[in-house]
C-alpha positions as CSV (number, residue, x, y, z in Angstrom):
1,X,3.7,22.4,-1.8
2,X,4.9,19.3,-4.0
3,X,4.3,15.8,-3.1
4,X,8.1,15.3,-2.7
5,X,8.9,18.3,-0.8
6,X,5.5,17.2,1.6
7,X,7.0,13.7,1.7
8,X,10.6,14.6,3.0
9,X,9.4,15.6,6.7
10,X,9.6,11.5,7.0
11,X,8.8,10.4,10.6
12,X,11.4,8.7,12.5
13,X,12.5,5.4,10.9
14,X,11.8,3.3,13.9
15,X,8.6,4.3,13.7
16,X,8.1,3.2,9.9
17,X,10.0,0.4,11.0
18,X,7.1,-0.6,13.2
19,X,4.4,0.7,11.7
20,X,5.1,-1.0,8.7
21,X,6.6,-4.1,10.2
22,X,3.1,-4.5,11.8
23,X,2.5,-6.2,7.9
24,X,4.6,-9.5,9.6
25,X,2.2,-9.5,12.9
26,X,-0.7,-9.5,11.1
27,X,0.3,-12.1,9.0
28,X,1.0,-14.3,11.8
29,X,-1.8,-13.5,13.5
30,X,-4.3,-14.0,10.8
31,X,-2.9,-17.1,9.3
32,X,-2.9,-18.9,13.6
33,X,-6.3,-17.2,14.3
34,X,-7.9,-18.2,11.2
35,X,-7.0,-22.1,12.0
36,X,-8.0,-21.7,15.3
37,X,-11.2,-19.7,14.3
38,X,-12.4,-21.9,11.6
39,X,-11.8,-25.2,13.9
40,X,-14.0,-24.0,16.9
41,X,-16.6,-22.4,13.9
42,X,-17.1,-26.1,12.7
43,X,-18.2,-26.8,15.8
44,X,-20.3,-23.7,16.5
45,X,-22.4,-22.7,12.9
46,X,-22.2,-25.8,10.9
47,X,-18.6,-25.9,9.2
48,X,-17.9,-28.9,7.8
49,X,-14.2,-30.6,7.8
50,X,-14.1,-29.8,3.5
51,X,-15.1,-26.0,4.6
52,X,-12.2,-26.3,6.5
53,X,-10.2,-27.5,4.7
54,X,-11.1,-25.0,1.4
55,X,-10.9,-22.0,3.4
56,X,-7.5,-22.7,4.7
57,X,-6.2,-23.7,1.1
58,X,-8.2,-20.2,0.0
59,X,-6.4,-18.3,2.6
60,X,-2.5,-19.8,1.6
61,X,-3.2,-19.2,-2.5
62,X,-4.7,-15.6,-1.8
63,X,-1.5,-14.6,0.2
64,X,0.6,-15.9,-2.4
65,X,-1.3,-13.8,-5.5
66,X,-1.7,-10.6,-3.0
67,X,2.0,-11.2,-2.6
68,X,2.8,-10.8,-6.1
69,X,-0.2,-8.3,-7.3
70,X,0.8,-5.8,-4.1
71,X,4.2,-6.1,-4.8
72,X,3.5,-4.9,-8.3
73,X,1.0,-2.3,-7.3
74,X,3.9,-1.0,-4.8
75,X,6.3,-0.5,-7.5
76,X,3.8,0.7,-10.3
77,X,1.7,3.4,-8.0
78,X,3.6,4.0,-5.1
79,X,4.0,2.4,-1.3
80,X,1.2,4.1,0.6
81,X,-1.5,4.0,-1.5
82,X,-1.0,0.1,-1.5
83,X,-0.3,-0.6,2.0
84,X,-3.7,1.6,2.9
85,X,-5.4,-0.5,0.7
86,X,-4.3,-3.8,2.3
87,X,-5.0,-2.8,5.8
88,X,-8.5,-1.8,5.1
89,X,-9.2,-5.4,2.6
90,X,-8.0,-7.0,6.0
91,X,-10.3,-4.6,8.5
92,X,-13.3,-5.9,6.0
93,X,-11.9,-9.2,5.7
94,X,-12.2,-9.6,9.3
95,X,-15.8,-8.0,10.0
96,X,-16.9,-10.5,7.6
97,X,-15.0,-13.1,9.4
98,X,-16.6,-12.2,13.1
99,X,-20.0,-11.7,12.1
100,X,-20.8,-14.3,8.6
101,X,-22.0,-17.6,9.5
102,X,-22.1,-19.1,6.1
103,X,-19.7,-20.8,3.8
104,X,-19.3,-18.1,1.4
105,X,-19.5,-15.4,3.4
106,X,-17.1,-16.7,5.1
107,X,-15.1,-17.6,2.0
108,X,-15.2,-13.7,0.9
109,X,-13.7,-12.7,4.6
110,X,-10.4,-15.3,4.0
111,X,-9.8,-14.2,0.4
112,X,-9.8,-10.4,1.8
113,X,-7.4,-11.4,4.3
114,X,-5.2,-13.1,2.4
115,X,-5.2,-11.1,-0.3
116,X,-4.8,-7.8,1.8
117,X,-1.5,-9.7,4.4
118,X,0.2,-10.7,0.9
119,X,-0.4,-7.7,-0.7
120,X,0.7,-5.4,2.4
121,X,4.4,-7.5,3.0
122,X,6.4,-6.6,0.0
123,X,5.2,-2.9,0.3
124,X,5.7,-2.3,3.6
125,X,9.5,-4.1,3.3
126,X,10.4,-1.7,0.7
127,X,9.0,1.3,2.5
128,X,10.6,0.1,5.8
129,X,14.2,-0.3,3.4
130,X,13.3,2.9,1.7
131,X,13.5,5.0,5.0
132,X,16.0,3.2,6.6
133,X,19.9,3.7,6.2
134,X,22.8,1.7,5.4
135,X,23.4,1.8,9.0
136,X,20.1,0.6,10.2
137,X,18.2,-1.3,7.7
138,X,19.0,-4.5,8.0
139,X,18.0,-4.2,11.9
140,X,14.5,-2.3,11.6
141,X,13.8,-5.2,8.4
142,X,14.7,-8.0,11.0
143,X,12.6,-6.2,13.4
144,X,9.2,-7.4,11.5
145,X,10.4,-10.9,12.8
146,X,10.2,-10.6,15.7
147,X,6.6,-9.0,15.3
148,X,6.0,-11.6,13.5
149,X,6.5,-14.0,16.7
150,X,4.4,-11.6,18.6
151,X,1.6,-12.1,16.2
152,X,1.8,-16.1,16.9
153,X,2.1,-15.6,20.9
154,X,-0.8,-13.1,21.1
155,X,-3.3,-15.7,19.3
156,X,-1.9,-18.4,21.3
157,X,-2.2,-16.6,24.3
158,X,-5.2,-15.4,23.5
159,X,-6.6,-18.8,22.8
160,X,-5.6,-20.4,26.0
161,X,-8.1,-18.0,27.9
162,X,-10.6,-17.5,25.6
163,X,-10.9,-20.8,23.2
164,X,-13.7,-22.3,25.1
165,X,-16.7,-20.1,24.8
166,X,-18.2,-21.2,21.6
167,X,-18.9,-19.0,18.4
168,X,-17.6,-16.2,20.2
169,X,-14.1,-17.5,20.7
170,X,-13.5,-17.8,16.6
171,X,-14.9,-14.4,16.6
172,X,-12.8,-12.9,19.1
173,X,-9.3,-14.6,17.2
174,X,-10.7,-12.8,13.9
175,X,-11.3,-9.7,16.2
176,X,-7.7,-8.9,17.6
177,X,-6.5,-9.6,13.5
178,X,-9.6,-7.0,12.9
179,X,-8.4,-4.2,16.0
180,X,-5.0,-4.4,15.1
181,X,-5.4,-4.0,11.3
182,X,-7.1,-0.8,12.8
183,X,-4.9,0.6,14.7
184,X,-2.3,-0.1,12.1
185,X,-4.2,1.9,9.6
186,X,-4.6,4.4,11.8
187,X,-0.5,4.4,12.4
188,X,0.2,4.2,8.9
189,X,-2.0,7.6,7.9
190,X,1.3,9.2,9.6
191,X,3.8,7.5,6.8
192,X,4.0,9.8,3.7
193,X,4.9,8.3,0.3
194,X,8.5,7.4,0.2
195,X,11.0,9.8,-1.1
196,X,13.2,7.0,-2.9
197,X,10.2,5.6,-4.8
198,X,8.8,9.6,-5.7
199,X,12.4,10.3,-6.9
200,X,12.5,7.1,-9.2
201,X,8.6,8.2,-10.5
202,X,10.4,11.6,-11.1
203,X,13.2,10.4,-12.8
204,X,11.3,7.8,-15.1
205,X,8.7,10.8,-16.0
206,X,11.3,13.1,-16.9
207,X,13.4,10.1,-18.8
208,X,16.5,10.5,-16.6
209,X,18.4,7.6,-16.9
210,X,18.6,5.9,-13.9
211,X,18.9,2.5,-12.5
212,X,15.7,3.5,-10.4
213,X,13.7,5.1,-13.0
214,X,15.1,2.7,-16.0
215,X,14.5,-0.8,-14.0
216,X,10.3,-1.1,-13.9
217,X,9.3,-4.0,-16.0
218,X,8.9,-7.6,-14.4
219,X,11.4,-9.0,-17.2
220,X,13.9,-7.3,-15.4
221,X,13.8,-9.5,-12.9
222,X,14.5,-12.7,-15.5
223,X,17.3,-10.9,-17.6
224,X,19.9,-8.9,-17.2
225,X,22.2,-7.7,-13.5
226,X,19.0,-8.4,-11.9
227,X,18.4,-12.1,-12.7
228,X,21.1,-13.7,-10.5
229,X,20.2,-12.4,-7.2
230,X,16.5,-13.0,-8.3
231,X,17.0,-16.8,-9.4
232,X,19.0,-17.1,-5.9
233,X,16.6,-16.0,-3.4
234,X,13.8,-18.0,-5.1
235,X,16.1,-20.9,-4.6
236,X,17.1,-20.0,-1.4
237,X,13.7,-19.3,0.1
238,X,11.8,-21.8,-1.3
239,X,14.0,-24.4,-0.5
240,X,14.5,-23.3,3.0
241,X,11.0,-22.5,3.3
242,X,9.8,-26.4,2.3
243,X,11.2,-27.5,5.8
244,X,10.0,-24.4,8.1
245,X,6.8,-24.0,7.0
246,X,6.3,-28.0,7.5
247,X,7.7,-26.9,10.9
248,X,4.8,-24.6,11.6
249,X,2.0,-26.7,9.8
250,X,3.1,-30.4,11.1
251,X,4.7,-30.3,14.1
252,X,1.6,-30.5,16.2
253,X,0.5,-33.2,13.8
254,X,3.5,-35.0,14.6
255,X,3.7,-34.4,18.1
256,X,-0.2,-36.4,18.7
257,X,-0.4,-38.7,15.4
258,X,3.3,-39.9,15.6
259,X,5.0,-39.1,18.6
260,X,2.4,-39.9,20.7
261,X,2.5,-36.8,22.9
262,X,-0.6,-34.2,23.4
263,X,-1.4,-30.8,21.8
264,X,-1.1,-29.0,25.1
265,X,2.2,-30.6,25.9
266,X,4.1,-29.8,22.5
267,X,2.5,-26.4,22.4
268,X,4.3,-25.8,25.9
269,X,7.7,-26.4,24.6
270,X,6.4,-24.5,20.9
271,X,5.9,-21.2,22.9
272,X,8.9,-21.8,24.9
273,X,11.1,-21.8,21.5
274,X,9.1,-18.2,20.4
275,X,10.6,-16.9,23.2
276,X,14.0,-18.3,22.7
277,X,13.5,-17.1,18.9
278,X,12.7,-13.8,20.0
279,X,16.1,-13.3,22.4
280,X,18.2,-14.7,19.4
281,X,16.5,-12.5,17.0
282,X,17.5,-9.5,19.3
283,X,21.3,-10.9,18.5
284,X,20.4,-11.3,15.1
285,X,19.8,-7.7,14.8
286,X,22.5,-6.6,16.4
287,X,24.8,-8.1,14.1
288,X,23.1,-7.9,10.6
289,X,24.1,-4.6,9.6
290,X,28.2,-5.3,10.4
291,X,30.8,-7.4,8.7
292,X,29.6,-10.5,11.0
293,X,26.6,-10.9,8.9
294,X,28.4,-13.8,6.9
295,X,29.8,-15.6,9.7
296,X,26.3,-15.9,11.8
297,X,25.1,-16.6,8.3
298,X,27.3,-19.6,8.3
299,X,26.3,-20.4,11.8
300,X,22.7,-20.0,11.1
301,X,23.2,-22.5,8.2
302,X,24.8,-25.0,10.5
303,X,21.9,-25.2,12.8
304,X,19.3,-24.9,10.2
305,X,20.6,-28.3,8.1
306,X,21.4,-29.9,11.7
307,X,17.4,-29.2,12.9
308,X,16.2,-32.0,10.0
309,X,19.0,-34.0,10.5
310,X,17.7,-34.6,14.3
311,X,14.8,-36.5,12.8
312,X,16.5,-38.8,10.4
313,X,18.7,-39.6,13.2
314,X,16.7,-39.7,16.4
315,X,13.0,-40.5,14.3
316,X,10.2,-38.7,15.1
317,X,9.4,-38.4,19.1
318,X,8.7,-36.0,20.8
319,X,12.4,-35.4,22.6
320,X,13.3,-35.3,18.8
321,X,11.1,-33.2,17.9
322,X,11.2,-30.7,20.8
323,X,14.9,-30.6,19.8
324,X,14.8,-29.5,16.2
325,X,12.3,-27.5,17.2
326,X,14.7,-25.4,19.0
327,X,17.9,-25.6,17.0
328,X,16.0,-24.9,13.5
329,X,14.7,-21.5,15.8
330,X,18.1,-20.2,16.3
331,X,19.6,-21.2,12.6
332,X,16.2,-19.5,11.6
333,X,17.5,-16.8,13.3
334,X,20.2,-15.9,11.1
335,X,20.1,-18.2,8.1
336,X,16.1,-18.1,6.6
337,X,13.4,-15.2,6.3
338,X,15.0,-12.7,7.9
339,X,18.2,-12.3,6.0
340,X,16.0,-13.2,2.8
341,X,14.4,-9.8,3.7
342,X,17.5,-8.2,3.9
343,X,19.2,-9.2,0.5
344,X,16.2,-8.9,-1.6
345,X,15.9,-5.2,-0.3
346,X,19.4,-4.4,-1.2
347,X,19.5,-6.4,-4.3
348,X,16.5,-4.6,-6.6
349,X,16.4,-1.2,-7.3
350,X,13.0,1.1,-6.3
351,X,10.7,0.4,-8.6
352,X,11.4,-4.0,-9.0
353,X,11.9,-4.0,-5.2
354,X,8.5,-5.0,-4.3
355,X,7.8,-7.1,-7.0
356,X,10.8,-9.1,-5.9
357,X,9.6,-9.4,-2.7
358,X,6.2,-10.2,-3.7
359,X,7.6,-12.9,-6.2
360,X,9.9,-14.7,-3.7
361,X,7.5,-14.8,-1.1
362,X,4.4,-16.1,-3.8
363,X,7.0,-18.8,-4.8
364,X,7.5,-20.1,-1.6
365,X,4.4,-20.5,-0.2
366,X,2.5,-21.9,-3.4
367,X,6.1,-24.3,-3.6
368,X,5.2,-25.3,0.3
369,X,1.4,-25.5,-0.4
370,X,2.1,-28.1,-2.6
371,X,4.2,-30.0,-0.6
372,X,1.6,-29.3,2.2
373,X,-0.9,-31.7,0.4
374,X,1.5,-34.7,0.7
375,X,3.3,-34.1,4.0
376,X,0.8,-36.1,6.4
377,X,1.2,-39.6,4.3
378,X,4.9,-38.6,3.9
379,X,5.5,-38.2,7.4
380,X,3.5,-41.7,8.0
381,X,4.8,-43.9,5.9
382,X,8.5,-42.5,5.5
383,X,9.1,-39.8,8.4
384,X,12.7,-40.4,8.6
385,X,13.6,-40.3,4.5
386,X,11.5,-37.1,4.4
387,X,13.3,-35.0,6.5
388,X,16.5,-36.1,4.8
389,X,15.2,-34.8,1.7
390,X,14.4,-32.0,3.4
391,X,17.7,-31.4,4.9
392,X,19.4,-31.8,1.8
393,X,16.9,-29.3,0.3
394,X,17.8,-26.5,3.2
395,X,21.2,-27.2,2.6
396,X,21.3,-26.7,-1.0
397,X,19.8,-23.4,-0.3
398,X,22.1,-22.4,2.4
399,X,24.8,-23.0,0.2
400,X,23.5,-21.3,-3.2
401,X,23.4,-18.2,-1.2
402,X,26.5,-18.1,0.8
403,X,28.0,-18.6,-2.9
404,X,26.0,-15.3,-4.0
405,X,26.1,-13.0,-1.4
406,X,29.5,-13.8,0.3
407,X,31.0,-12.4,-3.0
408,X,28.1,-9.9,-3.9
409,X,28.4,-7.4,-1.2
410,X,27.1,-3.4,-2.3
411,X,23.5,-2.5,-2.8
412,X,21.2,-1.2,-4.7
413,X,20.8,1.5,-2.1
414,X,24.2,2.7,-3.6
415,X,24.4,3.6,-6.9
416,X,20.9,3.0,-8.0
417,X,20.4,6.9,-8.4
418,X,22.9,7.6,-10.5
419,X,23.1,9.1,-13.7
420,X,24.0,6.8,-16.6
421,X,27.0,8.2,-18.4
422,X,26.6,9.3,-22.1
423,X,22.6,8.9,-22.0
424,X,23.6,5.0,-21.8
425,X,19.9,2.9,-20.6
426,X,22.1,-0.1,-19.3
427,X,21.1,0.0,-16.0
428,X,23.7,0.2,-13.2
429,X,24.0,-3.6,-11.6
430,X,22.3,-4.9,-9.2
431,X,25.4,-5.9,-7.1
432,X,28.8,-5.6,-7.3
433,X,31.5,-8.5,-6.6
434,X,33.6,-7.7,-3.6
């Protein structure tokens, strides 16, 4: 039996949906549990604040380069063989993590992780895409978002029962990353290859010309029908992203160094908006796959640039706060990651589509890492100002895209398996203007 005739008995789609999507809870997971970890280990074996400090810097730059070496590895040797790689760096990752007690050791166990979660997103989107249909996919892609906010209320959860006991508490964080990554492994030994990316290998080894098979190399992505929707996403992720992930990093900062509140008292109101996020992701996925994409696009948008906007109006307090806490969770809903998912899975043909993914993700996060490093003066000195710029830099984004992809509507998924007429190599574009 062939690999592609073994590989079309294709589980249920759902299931990949989860299985796969478990990339997004893992990611969460690690990236809370590791700051959690790491804090109660300085207290516990000897970490000093600059361990700290390195480890969580090493853990952001390895997701970015796993993000854009897995995404590549997806589209060069195939989905599975990558996203079993991933899950068992992170399973080794996150031994090392429970039982080192030295600085490099300890060092070695983030760089695994992070390398293994930002290698393991872009495949797993593009084999959650791949198995999906037109009918579906956008719903089972926004479905990793909201495992995404389960990853962040486990640890927190977790943490509020089980963050006072000493070494063992950093080591119990690192061990729910270490039995998930398990059982995810374990879920994922049931996912064959896909059958879109095994038809593109076909096609490329046989020299049929296809968009699929013609469409491999990373200057793809730069030139050509693919280089619009590639330039738009980085734009509209990274400059989206700058004002959520200070969100996530800085709120708690702000909340007790500015606003003059407690951690325990913003983290009440931070759990109450996953919650909220979670019931308006639910809408959001309901809605993705039909014509009102756009419009809650639009409406997303409108909450997102309003979120910042609180700030520079109101200052920084905690009723401020609290506030664009929750109206940057529903725009988020509709108008940030999740959509970004969406379009950048319909946008790239088989064999760039994880590369893209990789790439737009890597750019974001090394784009917010830098910012990362100048946020706690900015927000000291010039709080207000900042989250102007901010605002102006999510709405920029917003806008760029609506511009693409309200007039950019048919995907990849369409045509990109067709023949090329006359033995053309142009390949077919990427999208088509409605």
């Amino acid at each position: 039996m062939s690999e592609l005739t073994a590989s079309r008995r294709t589980p249920n789609e759902w299931w990949v949906g989860i299985v796969a999507g478990m990339a997004s809870y893992i990611d969460a997971a690690a990236i809370v549990a590791s700051g959690i970890a790491l804090a109660i280990y300085m207290g516990t074996i000897g970490l000093s604040p600059d361990h700290y400090g390195y480890l969580q810097s090493a853990l952001g730059f390895s997701v970015a380069i796993g993000a854009v070496v897995g995404g590549r590895l997806g589209d060069t040797f195939g989905r599975r063989k990558v996203f079993l790689t991933t899950m068992a760096m992170i399973i080794a990752g996150t031994a090392l993590a429970i039982f080192g007690a030295t600085f490099p050791v300890l060092l070695v166990a983030i760089v695994l992780i992070g390398l293994g979660v930002g290698a393991d997103l872009p495949v797993s989107l593009a084999t959650i895409s791949e198995a999906a249909t037109d009918k579906n996919r956008g719903k089972i892609i926004l479905l990793s978002n909201l495992l995404w906010l389960a990853g962040i209320i486990s640890v927190i959860v977790l943490a509020s029962f089980a963050g006072d006991l000493g070494r063992i508490s950093g080591q119990i964080m690192f061990g729910l990353v270490g039995v998930m990554a398990v059982l995810v492994f374990i879920g994922r030994v049931t996912i064959p290859e896909s059958t879109t990316w095994l038809a593109a290998r076909d096609e490329r080894r046989a020299g049929v010309q296809t968009a699929r098979a013609q469409s491999t190399s990373v200057k793809d992505l730069l030139t050509g029908p693919y280089a619009k929707p590639f330039i738009v996403l980085l734009a509209f992720y990274g400059l989206t992203n700058l004002y959520m992930n200070t969100n996530g990093q800085f709120n708690t900062f702000i909340a007790t160094q500015i606003a003059g509140s407690t951690v325990e008292e913003f983290n009440r109101w931070a759990l109450i908006s996953m919650v909220v996020g979670g019931l308006i992701g639910l809408i959001a996925m309901r809605v993705i796959d039909t014509r009102y994409r756009m419009p809650f696009y639009v409406l997303g948008g409108v909450f997102l640039v309003a979120a910042p906007l609180i700030m520079v109006v109101g200052g920084l307090t905690l009723t401020t706060l609290v506030a664009s806490l929750f109206v940057s969770t529903v725009g988020g809903a509709f108008a940030f990651e999740g959509i970004m998912k969406v379009w950048t899975q319909e946008s790239f043909p088989t064999m760039l589509r994880s590369t893209a993914q990789g790439s737009i993700v890597a750019f974001a996060r090394l784009a917010a890492s830098a910012l990362a490093a100048f946020t706690p003066a900015l927000l000291l000195n010039s709080g207000q100002a900042f989250y102007g710029v901010l605002a102006l830099g999510v709405a920029t984004g917003l806008i760029v895209a609506y511009v693409f992809f309200s007039k950019n509507t048919v995907t990849t998924f369409a045509s990109e398996g067709e023949v090329a007429v006359d033995g053309a190599t142009a390949p077919v574009p990427a999208l088509q203007e409605s």
